[in-house]
C-alpha positions in Angstrom: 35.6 -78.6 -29.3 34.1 -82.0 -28.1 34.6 -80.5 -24.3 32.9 -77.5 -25.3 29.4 -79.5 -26.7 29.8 -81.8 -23.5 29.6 -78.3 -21.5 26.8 -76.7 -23.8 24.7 -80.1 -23.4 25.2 -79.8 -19.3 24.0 -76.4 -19.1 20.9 -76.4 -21.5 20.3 -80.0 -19.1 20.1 -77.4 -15.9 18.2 -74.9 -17.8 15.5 -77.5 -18.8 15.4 -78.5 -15.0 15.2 -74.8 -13.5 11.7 -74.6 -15.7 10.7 -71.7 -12.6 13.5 -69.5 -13.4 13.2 -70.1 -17.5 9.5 -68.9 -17.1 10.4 -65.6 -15.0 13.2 -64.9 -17.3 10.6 -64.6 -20.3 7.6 -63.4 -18.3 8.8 -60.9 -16.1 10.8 -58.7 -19.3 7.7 -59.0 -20.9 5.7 -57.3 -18.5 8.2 -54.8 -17.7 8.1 -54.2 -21.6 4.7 -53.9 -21.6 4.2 -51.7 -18.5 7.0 -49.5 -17.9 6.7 -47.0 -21.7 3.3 -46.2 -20.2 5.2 -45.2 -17.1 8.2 -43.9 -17.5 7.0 -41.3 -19.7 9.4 -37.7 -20.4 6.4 -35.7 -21.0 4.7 -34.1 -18.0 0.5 -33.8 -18.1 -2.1 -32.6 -15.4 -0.1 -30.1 -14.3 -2.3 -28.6 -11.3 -3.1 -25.2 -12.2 -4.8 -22.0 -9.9 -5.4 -18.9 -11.6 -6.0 -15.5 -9.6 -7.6 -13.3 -12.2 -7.7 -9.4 -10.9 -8.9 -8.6 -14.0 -12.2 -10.8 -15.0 -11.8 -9.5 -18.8 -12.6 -11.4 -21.4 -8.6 -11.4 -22.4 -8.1 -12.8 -19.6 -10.9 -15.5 -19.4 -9.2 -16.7 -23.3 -5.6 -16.8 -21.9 -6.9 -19.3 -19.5 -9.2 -21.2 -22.0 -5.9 -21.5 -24.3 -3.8 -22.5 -21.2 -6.1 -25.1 -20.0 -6.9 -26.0 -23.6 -3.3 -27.3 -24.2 -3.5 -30.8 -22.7 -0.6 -30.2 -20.1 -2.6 -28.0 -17.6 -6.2 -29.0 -15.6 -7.7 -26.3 -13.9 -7.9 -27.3 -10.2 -9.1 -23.6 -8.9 -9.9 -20.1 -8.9 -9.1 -17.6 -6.5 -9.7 -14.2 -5.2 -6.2 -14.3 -3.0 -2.6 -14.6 -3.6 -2.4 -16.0 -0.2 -5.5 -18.4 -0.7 -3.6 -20.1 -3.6 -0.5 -20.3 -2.3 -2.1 -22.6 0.3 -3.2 -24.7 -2.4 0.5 -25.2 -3.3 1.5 -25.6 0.5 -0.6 -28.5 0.7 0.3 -30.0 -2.7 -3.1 -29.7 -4.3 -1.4 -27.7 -7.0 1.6 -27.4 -9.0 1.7 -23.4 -10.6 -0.5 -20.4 -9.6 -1.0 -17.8 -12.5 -1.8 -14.1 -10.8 -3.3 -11.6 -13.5 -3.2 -8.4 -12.5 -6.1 -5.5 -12.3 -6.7 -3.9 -15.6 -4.9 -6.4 -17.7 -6.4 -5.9 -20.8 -6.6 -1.9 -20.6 -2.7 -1.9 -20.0 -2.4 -4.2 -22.6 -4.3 -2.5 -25.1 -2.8 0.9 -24.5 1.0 0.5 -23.3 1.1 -2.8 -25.2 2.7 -3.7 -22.2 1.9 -6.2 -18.9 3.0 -8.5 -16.5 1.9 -11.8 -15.0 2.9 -13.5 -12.1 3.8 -16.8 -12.2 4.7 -18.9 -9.1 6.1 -22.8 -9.6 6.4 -25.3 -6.9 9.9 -26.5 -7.5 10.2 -29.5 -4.9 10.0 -31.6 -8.4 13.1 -29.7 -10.4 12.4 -31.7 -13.4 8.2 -30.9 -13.3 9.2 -27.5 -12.8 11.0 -26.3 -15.5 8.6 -28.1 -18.2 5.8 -26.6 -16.1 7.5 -23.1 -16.5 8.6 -23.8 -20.0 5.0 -25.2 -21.6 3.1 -22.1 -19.8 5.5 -19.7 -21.5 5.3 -21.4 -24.6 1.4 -20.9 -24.4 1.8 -17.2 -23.1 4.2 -16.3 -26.0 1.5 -17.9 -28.5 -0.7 -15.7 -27.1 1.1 -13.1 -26.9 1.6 -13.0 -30.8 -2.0 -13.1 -31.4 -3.7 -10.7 -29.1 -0.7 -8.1 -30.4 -2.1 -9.0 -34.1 -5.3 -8.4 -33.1 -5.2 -5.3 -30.9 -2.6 -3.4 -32.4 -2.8 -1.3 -35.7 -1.6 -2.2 -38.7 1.3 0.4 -38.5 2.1 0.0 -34.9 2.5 -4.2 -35.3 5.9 -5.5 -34.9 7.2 -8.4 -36.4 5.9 -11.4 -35.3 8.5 -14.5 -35.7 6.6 -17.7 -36.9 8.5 -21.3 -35.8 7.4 -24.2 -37.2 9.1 -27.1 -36.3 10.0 -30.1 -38.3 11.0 -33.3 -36.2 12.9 -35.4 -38.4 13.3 -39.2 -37.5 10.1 -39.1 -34.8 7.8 -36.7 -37.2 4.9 -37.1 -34.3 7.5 -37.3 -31.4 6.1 -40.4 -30.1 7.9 -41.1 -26.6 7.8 -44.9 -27.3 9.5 -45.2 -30.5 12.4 -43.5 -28.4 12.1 -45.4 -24.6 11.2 -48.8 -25.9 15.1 -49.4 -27.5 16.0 -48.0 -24.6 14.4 -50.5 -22.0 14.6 -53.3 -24.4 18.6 -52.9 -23.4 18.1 -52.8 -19.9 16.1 -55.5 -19.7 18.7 -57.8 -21.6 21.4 -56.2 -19.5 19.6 -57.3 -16.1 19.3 -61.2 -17.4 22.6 -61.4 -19.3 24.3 -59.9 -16.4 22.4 -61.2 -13.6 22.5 -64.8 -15.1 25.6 -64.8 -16.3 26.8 -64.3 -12.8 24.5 -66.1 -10.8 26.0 -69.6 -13.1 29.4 -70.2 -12.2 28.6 -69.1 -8.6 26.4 -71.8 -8.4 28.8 -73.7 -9.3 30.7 -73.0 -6.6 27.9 -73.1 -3.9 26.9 -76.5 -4.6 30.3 -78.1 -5.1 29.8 -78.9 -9.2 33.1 -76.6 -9.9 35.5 -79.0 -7.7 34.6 -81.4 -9.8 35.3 -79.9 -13.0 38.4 -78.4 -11.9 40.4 -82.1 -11.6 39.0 -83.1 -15.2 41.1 -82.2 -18.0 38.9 -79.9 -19.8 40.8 -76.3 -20.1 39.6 -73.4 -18.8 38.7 -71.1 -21.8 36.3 -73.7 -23.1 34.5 -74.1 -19.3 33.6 -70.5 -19.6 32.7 -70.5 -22.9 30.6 -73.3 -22.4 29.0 -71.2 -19.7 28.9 -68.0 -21.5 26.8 -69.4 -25.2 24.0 -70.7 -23.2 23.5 -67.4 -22.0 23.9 -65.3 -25.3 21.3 -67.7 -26.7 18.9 -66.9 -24.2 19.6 -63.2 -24.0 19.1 -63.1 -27.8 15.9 -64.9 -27.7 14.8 -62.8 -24.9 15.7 -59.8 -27.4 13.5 -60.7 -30.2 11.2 -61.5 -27.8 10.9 -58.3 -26.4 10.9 -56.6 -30.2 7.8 -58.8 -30.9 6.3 -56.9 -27.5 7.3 -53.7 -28.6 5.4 -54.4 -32.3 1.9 -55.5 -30.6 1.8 -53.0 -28.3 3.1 -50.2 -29.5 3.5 -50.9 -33.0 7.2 -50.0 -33.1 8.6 -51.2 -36.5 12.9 -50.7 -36.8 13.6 -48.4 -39.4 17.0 -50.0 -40.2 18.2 -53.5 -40.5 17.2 -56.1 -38.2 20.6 -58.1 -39.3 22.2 -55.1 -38.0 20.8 -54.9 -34.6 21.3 -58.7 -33.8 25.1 -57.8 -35.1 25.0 -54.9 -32.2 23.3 -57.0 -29.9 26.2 -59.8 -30.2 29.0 -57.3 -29.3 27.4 -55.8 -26.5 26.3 -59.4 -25.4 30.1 -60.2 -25.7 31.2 -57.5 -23.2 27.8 -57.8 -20.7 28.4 -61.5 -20.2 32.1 -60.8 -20.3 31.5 -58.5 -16.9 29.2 -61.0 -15.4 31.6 -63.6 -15.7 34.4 -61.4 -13.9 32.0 -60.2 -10.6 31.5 -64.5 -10.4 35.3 -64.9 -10.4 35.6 -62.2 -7.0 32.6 -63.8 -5.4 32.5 -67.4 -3.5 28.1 -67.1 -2.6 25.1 -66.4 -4.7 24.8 -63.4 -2.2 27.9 -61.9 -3.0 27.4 -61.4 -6.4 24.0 -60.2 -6.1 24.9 -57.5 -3.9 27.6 -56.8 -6.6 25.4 -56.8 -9.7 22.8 -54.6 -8.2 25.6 -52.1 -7.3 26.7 -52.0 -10.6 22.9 -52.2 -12.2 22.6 -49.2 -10.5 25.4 -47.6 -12.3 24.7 -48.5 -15.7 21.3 -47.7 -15.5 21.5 -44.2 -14.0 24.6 -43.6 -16.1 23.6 -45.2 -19.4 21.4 -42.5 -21.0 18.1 -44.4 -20.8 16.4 -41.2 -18.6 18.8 -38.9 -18.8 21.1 -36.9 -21.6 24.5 -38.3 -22.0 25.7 -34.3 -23.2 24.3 -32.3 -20.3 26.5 -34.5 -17.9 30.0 -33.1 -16.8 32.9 -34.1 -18.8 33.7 -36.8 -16.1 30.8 -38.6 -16.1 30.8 -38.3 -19.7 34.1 -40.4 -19.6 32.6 -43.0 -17.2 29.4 -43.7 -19.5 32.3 -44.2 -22.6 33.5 -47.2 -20.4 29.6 -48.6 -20.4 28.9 -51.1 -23.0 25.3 -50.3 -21.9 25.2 -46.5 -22.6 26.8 -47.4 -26.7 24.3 -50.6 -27.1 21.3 -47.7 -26.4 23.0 -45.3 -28.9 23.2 -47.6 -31.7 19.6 -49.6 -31.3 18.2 -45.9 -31.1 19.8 -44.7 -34.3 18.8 -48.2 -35.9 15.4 -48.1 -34.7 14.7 -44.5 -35.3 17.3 -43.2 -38.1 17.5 -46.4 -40.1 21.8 -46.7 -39.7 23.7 -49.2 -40.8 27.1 -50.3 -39.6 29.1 -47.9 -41.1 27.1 -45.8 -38.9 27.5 -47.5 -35.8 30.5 -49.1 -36.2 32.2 -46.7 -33.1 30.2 -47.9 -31.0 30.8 -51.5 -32.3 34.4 -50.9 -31.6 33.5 -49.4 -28.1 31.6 -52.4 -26.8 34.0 -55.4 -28.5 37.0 -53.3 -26.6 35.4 -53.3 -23.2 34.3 -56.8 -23.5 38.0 -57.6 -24.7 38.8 -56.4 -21.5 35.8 -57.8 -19.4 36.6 -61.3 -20.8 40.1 -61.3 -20.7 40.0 -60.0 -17.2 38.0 -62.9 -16.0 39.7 -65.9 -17.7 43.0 -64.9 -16.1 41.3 -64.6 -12.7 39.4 -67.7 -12.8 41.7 -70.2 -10.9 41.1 -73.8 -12.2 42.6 -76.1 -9.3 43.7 -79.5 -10.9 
């Protein structure tokens, strides 16, 4: 234990000396906190709409009003053409033409029938499909209430009412649901990053020979180089909650004991994984380009912008093996649900198994010369 404190006192002595890097490690997450939920935002707006309207009725001129009324769509042009606003979608001034066909409201009135033509630019898959699914939405409303008001009384079919009831987001704000979300990557980058980045230093500037001939053993070197960085990662953490409650006044639902608790076993097997890509590399370059490899992964893989469920059953297994993708889960359901550790106590189990792993892995592979 006496080793170990000489170690601690060592490394807090180079942090205090690196005052550049402690200031980017605190100012850089909180500007990435601050800008990227007003970026990286699920919901698609000013969706680029042209209307060719055949019809000029005043059914017509209130379907647009109600599509245009919505918030999603912004009306960017009329036309007279199909072909004339197709070439508005050629050269990417709009995202979705709408063609109503002549007599619109006469067919609709007495074969309580008609068809519109909708055409999508689909270069942006995801923008697509939400573009296609919120004008269809809008048309169905519609729908329902011009056959209410046009058709008799004994010729009205059932209408089907849904009213949706959003439990655990009631106003379905996006940041209550990305800010966890980034708040983990953020702490993944530094703990990870850092973590590596340490002992290769080490090794760069010829500090680990000289440990290596002193009698201190192994397992408490890296420990002593693993707590420094599981303080700061943790204060880095609350840091960034404190961000996420001035800016977007997101207040955790559950326990805050409970998500430190979390945020210790994920930081066991993140730090655990940094410390085994520094065991395979000998420069500060080498484990860089490793890390960001890996990033990569984790990020793209972890569930932060993407559902874990509509991936194939194979990359379903992968994202298991993530301590990232189960840390998200369980600050999500903390932050949003209120769950305690009963509730997230599988994903406790996950992360404290692939850190077992991470950390044993490393410790047997670091190679301490004497």
């Amino acid at each position: 234990m006496r080793s170990l404190f000489f170690i601690l006192e060592k490394e807090f002595r180079q942090m205090r000396r690196r005052k550049g890097l402690i200031r980017t490690l605190f100012i850089a997450p909180i500007i990435q906190l601050i800008l990227m939920p007003l970026a990286a935002n699920y919901s698609v707006k000013n969706i680029s709409l042209v209307v060719v309207d055949h019809d000029h009725s005043s059914t017509s001129r209130e379907m647009v009003a109600k599509i245009t009324s919505s918030g999603h769509f912004n009306l960017y042009a009329t036309s007279e053409s199909n072909k004339e606003a197709l070439s508005y979608v050629e050269h990417d001034k709009a995202d979705l033409v709408l063609e109503i066909p002549p007599h619109f409201e006469r067919n609709l009135v007495r074969e309580n029938s008609e068809k519109l033509s909708v055409e999508i630019n689909a270069i942006e898959g995801v923008k697509a499909g939400l573009a296609g699914a919120y004008l269809s939405q809008i048309l169905l409303d519609y729908n329902a209430d011009i056959r209410e008001r046009f058709l008799p009384p004994t010729h009205q079919a059932f209408v089907f009412r849904i009213i949706p009831i959003h439990w655990y987001n009631v106003f379905l704000n996006y940041y209550l649901y990305i800010i966890p979300g980034i708040l983990v990557n953020l702490v993944t980058g530094i703990g990870l990053m850092q973590t590596a980045f340490n002992l290769v230093n080490e090794k760069e500037i010829g500090t680990i020979e000289q440990i290596n001939v002193t009698p201190v053993k192994k397992f408490w070197f890296i420990l002593g180089k693993l707590l420094p960085f599981y303080i700061l990662s943790a204060i880095i953490f609350s840091v960034g909650l404190l961000v996420g409650f001035v800016f977007y006044g997101m207040v955790p639902v559950g326990s805050i004991a409970t998500m430190y608790i979390a945020l210790l076993d994920f930081l066991f097997a993140l730090v655990g994984f940094g410390l085994l890509l520094s065991t395979y590399a000998e420069s500060q370059q080498q484990v860089m380009s490793l890390a960001f490899f890996f990033m990569n992964i984790l990020n793209m893989m972890s569930g932060l912008f993407t559902n874990l469920d509509s991936m194939p059953a194979w990359a379903q297994f992968i994202t298991n093996c993530f301590p990232l993708s189960h840390f998200i889960k369980a600050m999500r359901m903390i932050c949003l649900k209120g769950s305690g550790l009963a509730d997230i106590t599988p994903h406790l189990l996950y992360m404290f198994a692939i850190g077992l792993v991470f950390n044993t892995w490393a410790v047997l592979n670091y190679k301490k010369r004497s």
